[in-house]
C-alpha positions in Angstrom: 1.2 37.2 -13.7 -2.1 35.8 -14.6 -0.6 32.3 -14.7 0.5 32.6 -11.2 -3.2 34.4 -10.4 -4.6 31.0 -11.4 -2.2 28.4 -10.0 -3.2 30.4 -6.4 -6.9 30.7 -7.2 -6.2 26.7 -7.5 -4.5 26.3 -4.3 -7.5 27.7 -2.7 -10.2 26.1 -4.2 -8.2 22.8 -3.8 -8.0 23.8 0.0 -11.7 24.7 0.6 -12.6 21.4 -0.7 -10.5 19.3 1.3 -11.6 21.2 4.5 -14.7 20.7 3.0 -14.6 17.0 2.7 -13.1 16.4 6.3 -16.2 18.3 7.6 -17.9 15.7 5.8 -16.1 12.8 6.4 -16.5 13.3 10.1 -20.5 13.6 9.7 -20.7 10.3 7.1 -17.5 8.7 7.2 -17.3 9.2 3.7 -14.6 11.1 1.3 -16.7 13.5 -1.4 -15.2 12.7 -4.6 -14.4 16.3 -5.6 -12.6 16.4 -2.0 -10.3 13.7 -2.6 -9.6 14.9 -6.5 -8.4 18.4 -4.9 -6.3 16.2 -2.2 -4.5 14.6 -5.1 -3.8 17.7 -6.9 -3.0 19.6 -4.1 -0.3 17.1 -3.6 1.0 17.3 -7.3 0.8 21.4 -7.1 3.1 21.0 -3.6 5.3 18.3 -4.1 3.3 16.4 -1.7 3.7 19.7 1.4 -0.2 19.6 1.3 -0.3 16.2 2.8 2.9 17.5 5.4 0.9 20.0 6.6 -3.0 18.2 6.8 -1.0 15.1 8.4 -0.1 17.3 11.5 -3.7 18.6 11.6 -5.3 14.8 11.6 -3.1 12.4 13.0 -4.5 10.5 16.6 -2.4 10.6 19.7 0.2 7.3 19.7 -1.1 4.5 21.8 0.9 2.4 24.3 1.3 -1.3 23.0 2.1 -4.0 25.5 5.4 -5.0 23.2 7.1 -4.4 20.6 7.7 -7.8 19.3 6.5 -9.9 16.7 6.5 -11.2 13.6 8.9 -8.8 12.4 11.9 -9.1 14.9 11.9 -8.4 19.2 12.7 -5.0 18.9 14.1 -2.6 21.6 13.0 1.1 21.3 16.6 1.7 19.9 15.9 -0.7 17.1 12.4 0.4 16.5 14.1 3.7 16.1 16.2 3.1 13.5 14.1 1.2 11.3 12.0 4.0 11.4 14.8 6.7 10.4 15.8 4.5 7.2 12.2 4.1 6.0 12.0 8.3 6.2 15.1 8.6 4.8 15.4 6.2 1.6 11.4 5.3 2.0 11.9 1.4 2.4 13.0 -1.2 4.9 13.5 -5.4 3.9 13.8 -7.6 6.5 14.7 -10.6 4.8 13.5 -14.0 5.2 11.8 -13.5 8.2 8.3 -14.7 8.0 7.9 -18.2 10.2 7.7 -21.5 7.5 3.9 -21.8 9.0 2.2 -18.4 8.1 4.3 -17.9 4.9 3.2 -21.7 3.9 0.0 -21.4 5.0 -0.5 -18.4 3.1 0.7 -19.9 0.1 -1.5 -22.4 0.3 -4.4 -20.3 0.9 -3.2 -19.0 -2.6 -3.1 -21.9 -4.9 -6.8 -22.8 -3.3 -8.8 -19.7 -3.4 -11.0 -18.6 -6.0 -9.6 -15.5 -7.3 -10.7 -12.6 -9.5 -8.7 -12.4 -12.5 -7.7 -9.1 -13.9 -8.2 -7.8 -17.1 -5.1 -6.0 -19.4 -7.2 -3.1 -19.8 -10.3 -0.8 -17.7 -12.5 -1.6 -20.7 -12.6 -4.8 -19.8 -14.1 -5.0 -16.3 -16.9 -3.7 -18.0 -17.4 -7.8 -19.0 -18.5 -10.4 -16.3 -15.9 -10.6 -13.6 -14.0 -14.2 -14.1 -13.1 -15.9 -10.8 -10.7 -19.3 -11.0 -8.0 -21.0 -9.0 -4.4 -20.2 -9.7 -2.0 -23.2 -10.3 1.4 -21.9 -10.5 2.2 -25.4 -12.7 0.1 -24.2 -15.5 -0.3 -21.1 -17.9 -1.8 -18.5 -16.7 -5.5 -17.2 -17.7 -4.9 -13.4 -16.5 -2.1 -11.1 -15.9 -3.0 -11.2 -12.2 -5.7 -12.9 -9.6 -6.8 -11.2 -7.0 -8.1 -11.9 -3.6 -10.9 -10.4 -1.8 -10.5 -8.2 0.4 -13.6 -9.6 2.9 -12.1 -12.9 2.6 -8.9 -12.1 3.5 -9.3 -10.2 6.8 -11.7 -12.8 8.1 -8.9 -15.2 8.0 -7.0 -16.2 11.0 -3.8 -15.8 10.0 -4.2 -12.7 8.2 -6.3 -11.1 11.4 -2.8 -12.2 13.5 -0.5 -10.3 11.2 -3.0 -7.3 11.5 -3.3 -7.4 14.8 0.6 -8.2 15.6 2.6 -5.6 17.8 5.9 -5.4 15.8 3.7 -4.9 12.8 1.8 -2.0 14.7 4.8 -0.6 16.2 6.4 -0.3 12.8 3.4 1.7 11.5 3.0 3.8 14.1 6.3 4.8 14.5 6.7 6.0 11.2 3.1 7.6 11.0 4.0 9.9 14.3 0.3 8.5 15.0 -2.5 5.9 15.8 -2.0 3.5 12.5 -5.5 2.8 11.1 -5.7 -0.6 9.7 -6.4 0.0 6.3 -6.5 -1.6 2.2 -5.3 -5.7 2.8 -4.8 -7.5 -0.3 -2.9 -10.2 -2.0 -2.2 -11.2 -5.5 -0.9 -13.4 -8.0 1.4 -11.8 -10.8 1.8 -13.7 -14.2 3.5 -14.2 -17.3 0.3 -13.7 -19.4 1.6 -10.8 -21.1 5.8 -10.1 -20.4 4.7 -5.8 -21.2 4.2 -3.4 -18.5 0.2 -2.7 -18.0 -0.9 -0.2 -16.1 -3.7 -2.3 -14.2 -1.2 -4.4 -13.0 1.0 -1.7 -11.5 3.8 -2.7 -13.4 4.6 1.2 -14.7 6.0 3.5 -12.2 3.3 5.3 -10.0 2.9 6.9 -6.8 -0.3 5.6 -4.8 -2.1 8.7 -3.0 -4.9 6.3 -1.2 -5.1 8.6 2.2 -2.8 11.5 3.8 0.0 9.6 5.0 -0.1 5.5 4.9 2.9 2.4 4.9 2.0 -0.4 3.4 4.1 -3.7 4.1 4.7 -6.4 1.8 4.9 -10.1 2.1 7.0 -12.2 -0.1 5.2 -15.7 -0.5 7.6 -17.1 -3.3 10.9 -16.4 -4.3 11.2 -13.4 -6.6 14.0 -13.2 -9.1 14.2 -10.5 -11.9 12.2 -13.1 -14.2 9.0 -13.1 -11.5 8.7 -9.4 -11.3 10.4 -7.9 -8.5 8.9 -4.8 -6.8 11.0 -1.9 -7.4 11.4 1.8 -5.9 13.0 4.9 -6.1 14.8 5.6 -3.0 13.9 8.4 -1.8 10.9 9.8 -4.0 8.4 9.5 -1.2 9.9 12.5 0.5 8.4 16.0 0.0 9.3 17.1 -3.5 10.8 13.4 -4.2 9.2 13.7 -7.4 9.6 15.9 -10.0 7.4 18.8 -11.3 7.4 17.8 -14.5 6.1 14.6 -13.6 3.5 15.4 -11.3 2.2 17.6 -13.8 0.7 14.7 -15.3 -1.1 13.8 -12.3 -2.5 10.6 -10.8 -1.3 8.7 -13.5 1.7 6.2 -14.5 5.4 6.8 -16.0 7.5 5.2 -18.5 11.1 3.3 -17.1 12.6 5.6 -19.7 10.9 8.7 -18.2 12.1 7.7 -14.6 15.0 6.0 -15.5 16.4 8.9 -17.2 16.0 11.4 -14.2 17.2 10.0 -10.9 20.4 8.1 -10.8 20.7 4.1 -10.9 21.6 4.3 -7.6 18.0 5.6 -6.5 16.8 2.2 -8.6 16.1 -0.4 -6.1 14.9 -4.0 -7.1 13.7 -6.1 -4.4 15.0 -9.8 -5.4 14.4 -12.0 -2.5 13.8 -15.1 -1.4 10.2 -16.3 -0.1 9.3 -15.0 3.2 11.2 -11.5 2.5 9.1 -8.4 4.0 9.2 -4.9 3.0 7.8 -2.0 4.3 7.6 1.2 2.1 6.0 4.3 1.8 4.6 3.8 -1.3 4.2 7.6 -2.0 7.3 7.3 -3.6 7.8 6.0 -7.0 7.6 2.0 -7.5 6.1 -0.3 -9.4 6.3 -4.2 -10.0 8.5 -5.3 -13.1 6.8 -7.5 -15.5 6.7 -11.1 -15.1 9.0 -12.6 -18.0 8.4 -16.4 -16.7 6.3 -17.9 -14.2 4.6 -15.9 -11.1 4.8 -14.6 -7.6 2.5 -13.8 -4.7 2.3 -11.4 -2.8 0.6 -10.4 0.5 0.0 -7.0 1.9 -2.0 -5.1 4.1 -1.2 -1.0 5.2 -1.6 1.2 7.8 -2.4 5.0 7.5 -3.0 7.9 9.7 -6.7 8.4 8.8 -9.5 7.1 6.6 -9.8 10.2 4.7 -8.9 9.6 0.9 -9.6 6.6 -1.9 -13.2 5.0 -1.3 -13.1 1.1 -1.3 -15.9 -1.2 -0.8 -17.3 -2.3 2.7 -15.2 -5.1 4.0 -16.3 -6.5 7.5 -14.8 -8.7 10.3 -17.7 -11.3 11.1 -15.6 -13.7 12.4 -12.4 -13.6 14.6 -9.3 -15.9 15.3 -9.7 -16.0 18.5 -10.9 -14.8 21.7 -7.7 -13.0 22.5 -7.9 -11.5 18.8 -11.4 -10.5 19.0 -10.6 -9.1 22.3 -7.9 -7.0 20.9 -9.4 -5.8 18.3 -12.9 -4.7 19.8 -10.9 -3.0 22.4 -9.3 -0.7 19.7 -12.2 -0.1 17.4 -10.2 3.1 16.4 -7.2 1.2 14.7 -9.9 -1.3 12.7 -12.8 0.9 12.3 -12.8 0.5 8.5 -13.8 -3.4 9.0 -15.9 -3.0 12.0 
């Protein structure tokens, strides 16, 4: 009895500080720590009903785009439909191969050219000097993964088209119920520096928990076979109570293959192999990860879309420099999708 006194005394507290923060938020635009840490546990207390229930509460009124075509495919409402119905259902959908030859080059290129941040095996080490380099694919790696910058990478003209491109948007919003918010962009290098799982290289099951309700999609920029560390998901964990007690018990934090491995079926196991130019789009609330690079690398692109700013605090990144007119145009005129980089 006082166990179950507790967990409700919990619940409430958790739920006064997330009201809490959202009065905040709205004043500052700004998540109080303690507000987010409560949204997080609320989640691993409910089985993720919490974020159900505050996503109905938040979400923005849908917004009419002039098509739903793009980069993605020339989808008919039908179509739109029922890619949204398999992402709720198994929590994925690949469309394979179907980036164009001159953004998934291009952004290849902008890979091997870029001065990236390479990241350290463990958190004790970003306590050192940050070490920026060029990644050549033709030599050994330095780091277990380079990162882009964030700022960098929305102020490029490619990248601003895929953020601003209406399949892309109709995809997100369609599966948020709501007015996607353009949110965390990033790319990456994975390597075979070390051929273990690490934890800062997302390459051990976890379940991201960034804002309420988010998709994130994900670009393909090289081949990726089971050596170059294919992203992998449980189909079907992102759904309310996907995931088990006993492993949201443990929090915010990341699982063993054996501990996932040995609870849902291998036909909830899915490995994305794919050729270059593969996208998927996935409600990362379920449980994925990357598999460790055994030999040589892959790069990856991916921006997301969520149904509200509320959550994970990121540094400032701002657009200062547009594509285009049309672009610029576009995305002034709907400061409420790209208010985090305006």
């Amino acid at each position: 009895m006082f166990k179950w006194f507790i967990k409700i005394l919990n619940l409430l507290r958790g739920i006064v500080e997330v009201r809490r923060g959202f009065v905040e938020f709205a004043k500052t635009g700004n998540t109080p720590p303690e507000a987010y840490i409560q949204m997080i546990n609320l989640f691993c207390a409910t089985g993720g009903l919490s974020n159900d229930l505050i996503h109905q509460m938040i979400k923005s009124p849908k917004r009419k785009f002039p098509v739903t075509s793009g980069i993605l495919g020339n989808f008919t409402e039908s179509e739109l439909s029922k890619v949204t119905m398999t992402i709720k259902e198994k929590g994925y959908f690949v469309f394979e191969n179907v980036l164009s030859d001159e953004i998934g080059n291009y952004l290849y290129e902008l890979g091997c050219n870029t001065e990236l941040y390479q990241r350290p095996l463990d958190s004790e080490s970003y306590k050192n000097k940050p070490i920026y380099s060029k990644f050549n694919p033709s030599l050994a790696p330095a780091s277990i993964r380079y990162d882009f910058d964030e700022g960098m990478l929305i102020n490029d003209p490619i990248i601003q088209s895929i953020m601003t491109d209406f399949s892309v948007l109709s995809i997100a919003q369609s599966y948020l119920g709501c007015l996607p918010k353009a949110d965390v962009t990033g790319m990456w290098w994975h390597t075979d520096f070390s051929k273990e799982p690490n934890a800062e290289a997302a390459t051990m099951w976890h379940f991201d928990m960034d804002r309420v309700k988010w998709l994130k999609i994900f670009f393909y920029l090289t081949d990726v076979t089971p050596e170059t560390g294919p992203h992998c998901f449980i189909e079907g964990s992102h759904r309310t109570r996907g995931i088990p007690k006993h492993f949201l018990k443990y929090g915010y934090s990341r699982l063993s293959d054996r501990d996932v491995e040995d609870y849902y079926p291998k036909e909830k196991y899915i490995e994305y192999n794919a050729k270059k130019f593969t996208v998927i789009v996935e409600d990362t609330r379920g449980l994925h990860k990357g598999r460790a690079v055994t030999n040589g690398s892959r790069l990856i692109f991916q921006t997301q879309f969520s149904d509200h700013l509320f959550g994970g605090t990121y540094s400032s990144k701002k657009i200062n420099r547009f594509a285009n007119a049309k672009t610029e145009e576009f995305i002034k005129l709907n400061k409420d999708i790209y208010e985090r980089f305006l």
